[in-house]
C-alpha positions in Angstrom: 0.0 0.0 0.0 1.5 3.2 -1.1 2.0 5.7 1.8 1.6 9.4 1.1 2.1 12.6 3.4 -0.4 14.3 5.0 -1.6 17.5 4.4 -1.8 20.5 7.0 -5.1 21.1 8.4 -6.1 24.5 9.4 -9.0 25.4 12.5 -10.7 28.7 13.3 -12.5 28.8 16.5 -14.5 32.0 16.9 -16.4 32.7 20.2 -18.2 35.9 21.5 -19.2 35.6 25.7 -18.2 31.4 26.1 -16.5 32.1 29.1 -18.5 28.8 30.3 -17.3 26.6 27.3 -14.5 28.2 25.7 -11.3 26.1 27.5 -13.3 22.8 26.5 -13.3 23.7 23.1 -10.1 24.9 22.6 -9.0 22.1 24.5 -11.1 19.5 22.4 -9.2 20.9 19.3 -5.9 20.1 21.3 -6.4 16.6 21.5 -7.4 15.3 17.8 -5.4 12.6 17.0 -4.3 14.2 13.6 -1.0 16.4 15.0 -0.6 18.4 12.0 -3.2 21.4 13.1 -2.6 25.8 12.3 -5.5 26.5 14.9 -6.2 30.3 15.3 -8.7 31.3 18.2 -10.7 34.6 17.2 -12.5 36.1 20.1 -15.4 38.5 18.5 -15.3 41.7 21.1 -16.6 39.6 24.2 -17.7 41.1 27.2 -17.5 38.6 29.7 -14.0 36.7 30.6 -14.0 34.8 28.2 -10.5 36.5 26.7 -9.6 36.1 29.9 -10.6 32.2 29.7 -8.8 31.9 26.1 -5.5 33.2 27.2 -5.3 31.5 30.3 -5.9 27.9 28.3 -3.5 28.6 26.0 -0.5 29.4 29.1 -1.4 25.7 29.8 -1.8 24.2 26.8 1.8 25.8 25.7 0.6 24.1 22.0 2.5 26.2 19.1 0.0 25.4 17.0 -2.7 27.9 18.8 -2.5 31.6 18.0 -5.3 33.7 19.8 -6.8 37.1 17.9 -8.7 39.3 20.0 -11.3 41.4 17.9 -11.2 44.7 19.2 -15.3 45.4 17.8 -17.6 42.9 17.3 -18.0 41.9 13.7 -20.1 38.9 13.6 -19.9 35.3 12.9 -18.7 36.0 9.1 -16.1 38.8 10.1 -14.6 36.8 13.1 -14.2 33.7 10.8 -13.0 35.8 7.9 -10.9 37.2 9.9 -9.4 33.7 11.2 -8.7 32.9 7.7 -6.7 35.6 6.8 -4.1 33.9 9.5 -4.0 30.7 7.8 -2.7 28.7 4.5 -3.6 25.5 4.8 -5.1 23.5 2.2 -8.2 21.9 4.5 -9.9 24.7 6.7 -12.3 24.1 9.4 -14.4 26.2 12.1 -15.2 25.9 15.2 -17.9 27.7 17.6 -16.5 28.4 20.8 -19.4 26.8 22.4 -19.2 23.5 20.7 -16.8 20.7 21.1 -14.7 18.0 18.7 -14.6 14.4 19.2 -11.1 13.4 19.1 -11.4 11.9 15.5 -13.1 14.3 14.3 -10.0 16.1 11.8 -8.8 12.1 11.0 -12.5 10.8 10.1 -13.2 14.4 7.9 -9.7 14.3 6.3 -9.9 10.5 5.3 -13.1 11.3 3.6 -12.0 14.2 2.0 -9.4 12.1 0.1 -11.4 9.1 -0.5 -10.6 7.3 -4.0 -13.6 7.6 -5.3 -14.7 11.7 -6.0 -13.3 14.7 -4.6 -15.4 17.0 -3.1 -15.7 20.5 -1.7 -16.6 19.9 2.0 -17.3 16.9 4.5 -19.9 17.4 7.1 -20.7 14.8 9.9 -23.4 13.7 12.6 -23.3 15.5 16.1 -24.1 14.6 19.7 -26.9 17.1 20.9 -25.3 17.9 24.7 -26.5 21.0 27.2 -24.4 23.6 29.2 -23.1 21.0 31.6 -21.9 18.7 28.6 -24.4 15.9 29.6 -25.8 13.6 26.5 -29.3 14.2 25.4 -29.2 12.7 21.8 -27.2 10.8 20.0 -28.0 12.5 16.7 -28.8 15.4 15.2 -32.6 15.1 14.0 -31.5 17.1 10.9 -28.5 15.5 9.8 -29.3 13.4 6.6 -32.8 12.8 7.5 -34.4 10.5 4.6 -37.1 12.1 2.4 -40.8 10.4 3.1 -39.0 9.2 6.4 -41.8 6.8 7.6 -43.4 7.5 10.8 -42.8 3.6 11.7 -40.0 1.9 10.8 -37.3 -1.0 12.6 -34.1 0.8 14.2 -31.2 -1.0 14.7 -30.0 -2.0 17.8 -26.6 -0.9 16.9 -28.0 2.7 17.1 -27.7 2.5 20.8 -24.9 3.5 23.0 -23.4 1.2 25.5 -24.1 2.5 28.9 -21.3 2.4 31.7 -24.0 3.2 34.6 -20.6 2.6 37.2 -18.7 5.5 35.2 -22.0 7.7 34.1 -20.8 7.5 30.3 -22.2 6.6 26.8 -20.2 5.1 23.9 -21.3 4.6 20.9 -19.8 1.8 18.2 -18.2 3.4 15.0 -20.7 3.8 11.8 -18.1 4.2 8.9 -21.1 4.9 6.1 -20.5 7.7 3.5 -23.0 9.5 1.7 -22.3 11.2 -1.6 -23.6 14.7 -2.7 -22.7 15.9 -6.0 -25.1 18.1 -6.5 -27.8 20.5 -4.7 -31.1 19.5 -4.1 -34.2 21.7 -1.9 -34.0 18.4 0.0 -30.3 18.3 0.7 -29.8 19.3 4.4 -26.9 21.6 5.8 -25.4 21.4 9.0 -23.6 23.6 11.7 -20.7 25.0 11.6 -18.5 22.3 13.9 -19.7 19.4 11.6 -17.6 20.7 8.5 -14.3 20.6 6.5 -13.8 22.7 3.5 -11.5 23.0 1.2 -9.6 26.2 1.1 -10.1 26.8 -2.2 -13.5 26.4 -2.2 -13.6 28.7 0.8 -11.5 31.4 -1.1 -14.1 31.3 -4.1 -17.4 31.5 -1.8 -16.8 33.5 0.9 -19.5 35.9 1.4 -18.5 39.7 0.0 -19.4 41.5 3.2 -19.9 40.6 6.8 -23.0 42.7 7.4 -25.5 40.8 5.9 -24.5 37.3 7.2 -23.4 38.0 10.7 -25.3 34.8 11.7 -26.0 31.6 9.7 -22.5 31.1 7.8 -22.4 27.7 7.9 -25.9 27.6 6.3 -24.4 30.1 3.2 -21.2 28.0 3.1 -22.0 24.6 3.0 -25.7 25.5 0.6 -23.3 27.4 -1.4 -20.1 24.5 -1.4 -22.4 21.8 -2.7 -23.6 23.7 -5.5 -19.9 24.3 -7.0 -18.1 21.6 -5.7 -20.5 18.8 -3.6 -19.8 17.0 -0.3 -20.4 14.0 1.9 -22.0 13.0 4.8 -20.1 11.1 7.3 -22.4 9.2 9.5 -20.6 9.0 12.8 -21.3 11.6 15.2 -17.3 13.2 15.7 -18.7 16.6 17.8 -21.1 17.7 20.6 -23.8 20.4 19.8 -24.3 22.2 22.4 -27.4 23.7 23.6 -27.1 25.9 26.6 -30.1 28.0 26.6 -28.1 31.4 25.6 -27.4 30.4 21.9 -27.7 33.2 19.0 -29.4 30.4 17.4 -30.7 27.5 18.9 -32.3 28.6 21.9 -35.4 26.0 22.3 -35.4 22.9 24.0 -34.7 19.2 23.0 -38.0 17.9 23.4 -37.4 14.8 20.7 -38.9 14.5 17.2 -38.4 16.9 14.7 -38.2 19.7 17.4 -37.5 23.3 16.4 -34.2 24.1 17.1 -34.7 27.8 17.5 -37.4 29.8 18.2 -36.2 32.3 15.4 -38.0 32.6 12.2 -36.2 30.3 9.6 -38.8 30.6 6.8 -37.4 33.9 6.4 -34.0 33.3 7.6 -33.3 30.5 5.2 -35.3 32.6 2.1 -33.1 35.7 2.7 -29.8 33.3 2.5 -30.5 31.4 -0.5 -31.7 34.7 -1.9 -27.7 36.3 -0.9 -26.3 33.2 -2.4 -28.5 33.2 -5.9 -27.0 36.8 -6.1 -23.6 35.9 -5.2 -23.7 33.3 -8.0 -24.5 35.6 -10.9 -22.0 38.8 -9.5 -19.4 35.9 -9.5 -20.4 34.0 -12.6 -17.3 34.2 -14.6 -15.0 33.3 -11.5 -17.4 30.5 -10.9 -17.3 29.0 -14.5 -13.8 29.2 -14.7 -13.2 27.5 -11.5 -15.8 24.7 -12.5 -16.3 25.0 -15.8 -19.2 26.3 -17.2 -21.3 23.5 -17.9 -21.0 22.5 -14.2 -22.1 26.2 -13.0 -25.2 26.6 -15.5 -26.3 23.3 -14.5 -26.4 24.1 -10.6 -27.4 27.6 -11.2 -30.7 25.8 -13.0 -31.3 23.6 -10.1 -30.9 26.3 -7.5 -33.0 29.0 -9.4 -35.9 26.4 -9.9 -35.5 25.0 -6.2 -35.5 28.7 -4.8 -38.7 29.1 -6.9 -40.9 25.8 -5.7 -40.0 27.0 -2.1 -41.4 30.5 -2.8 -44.5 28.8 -4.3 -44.8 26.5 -1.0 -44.4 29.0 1.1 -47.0 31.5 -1.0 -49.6 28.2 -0.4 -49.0 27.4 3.1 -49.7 31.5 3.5 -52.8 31.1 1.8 -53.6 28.2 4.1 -53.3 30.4 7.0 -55.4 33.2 5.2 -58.4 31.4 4.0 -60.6 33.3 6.4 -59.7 36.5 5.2 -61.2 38.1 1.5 -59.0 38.1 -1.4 -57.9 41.4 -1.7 -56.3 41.1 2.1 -54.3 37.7 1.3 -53.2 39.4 -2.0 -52.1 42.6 -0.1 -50.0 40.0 2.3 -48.7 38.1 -0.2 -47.1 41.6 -1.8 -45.6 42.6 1.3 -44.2 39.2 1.9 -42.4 38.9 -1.6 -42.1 42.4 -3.1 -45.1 42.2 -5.8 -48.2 40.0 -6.4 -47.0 37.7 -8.8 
């Protein structure tokens, strides 16, 4: 078997006010198994301790491979990361909230994927654990992550989907599940993940980025990883190689776990997602030429078709499920709704 070096991997961690959960992610970074790490920890203008918390881990840690940036204003999730970025040139980039935490395989399991023998792609993205603010378990998998289409409502699971319980040491383990899934292209069913589960390729990350940080100061993984399998695909990895954590003060996912298909947050994503795939519709034609000549053009006009025509059957569902909700009003008021809600009546 022929043996070939490694490349460098390279990790942004960005936090604003994790003085609770910083160290522990920082510190989860510090222990992959893959050695060859550039990690650069971007604090986005706290105002708690928690530069306080960063620099004091990194004393102890004494790991060369950590460099801390301080933000002296808060720019946002996009403006922190971007900012992380500009400190690193490594070929394989991946971020890391400052809430969250890595499994320890989590850089091997997302670099062995991303040079698989059978098609390159732009990004990897993996299951999570689902833990709360004192790191305790309360689901083995994200509800979201790679949920089947038509998913019946009964169906066998395996008892392999279990952890094994240590009740003596108050600890779950769960058995490796080495399946792959392919995405070469974008579909409205495809499902995007947060921002811990993912590894990008730089130069994928270089030809995406968003423009400005302004509009996307929230929600990058959802514009990077809709936006990466449209020019250059990904795949799942079904193991779950980080901890989601829900706390109860996230920007985003502030609800509760109550099982099912639970809503994560209690924020408006109709509109949230609508405006994003809206930015990244408009990124793609302002960067069409850089986009064909990166993929080809064939490639581009091809995704371009399926996102346009996605982006319109989710406009149409959403324009029937308002009507739905407006069928006791007269026509003229649910026309005067629907123009407000999507600029014009048609």
């Amino acid at each position: 078997m022929p043996e070939v070096k490694l490349p460098p991997v390279g990790v942004v961690i960005t936090s604003h006010n994790c003085e609770a959960y910083v160290a522990q992610a920082i510190e989860s970074v510090a222990r992959q198994t893959v050695r060859n790490l550039d990690v650069v920890v971007v604090d986005d203008a706290s105002q708690d301790r928690t530069t306080d918390v960063i620099q004091e881990t990194l004393a102890k840690l004494k790991d060369r491979r950590f460099r801390f940036v301080p933000l002296a204003a808060n720019l946002g999730q996009t403006g922190a990361a971007r900012r992380g970025l500009g400190e690193l040139s490594t070929p394989f980039i991946c971020f890391l909230d400052g809430d969250d935490v890595w499994h320890e395989a989590f850089v091997e399991r997302h670099l062995a994927t991303h040079l698989n023998t059978d098609f390159p792609v732009g990004f990897t993205y993996c299951d999570s654990h689902v833990i709360n603010g004192d790191g305790e378990l309360l689901a083995g998998t994200a509800w979201w992550f790679e949920r089947p289409v038509g998913d019946p409502p009964h169906r066998p699971i395996e008892p392999v989907a279990a952890p094994t319980i240590d009740a003596a040491r108050g600890i779950a383990s769960f058995p490796p599940k080495p399946s792959l899934t392919l995405h070469a292209e974008w579909s409205p069913t495809w499902s995007c993940n947060s921002m811990a589960s993912l590894m990008f390729r730089r130069s994928l990350i270089d030809l995406i980025y968003p423009q400005a940080d302004e509009p996307l100061r929230l929600y990058l993984d959802h514009y990077l990883s809709t936006f990466g399998v449209l020019v250059a695909g990904s795949i799942a990895i079904h193991e779950s190689l980080y901890a989601y954590r829900m706390h109860g003060k996230n920007n985003h996912s502030t609800a509760s776990v109550v099982g099912g298909t639970f809503a994560t947050s209690r924020n408006d994503w109709d509109t949230i997602n609508r405006d994003i795939l809206q930015l990244i519709h408009k990124e793609m034609l302002a960067r069409r030429d850089e986009l064909c000549a990166a993929v080809g053009a064939g490639h581009f006009e091809h995704s371009l078709a399926l996102f346009t025509a996605g982006i319109a059957d989710m406009n149409r569902s959403q324009v029937n499920d308002k009507l739905r909700e407006e069928s006791q009003d007269d026509s003229g008021g649910v026309l005067v709704r629907l123009g407000k809600l999507f600029g014009n009546g048609r």
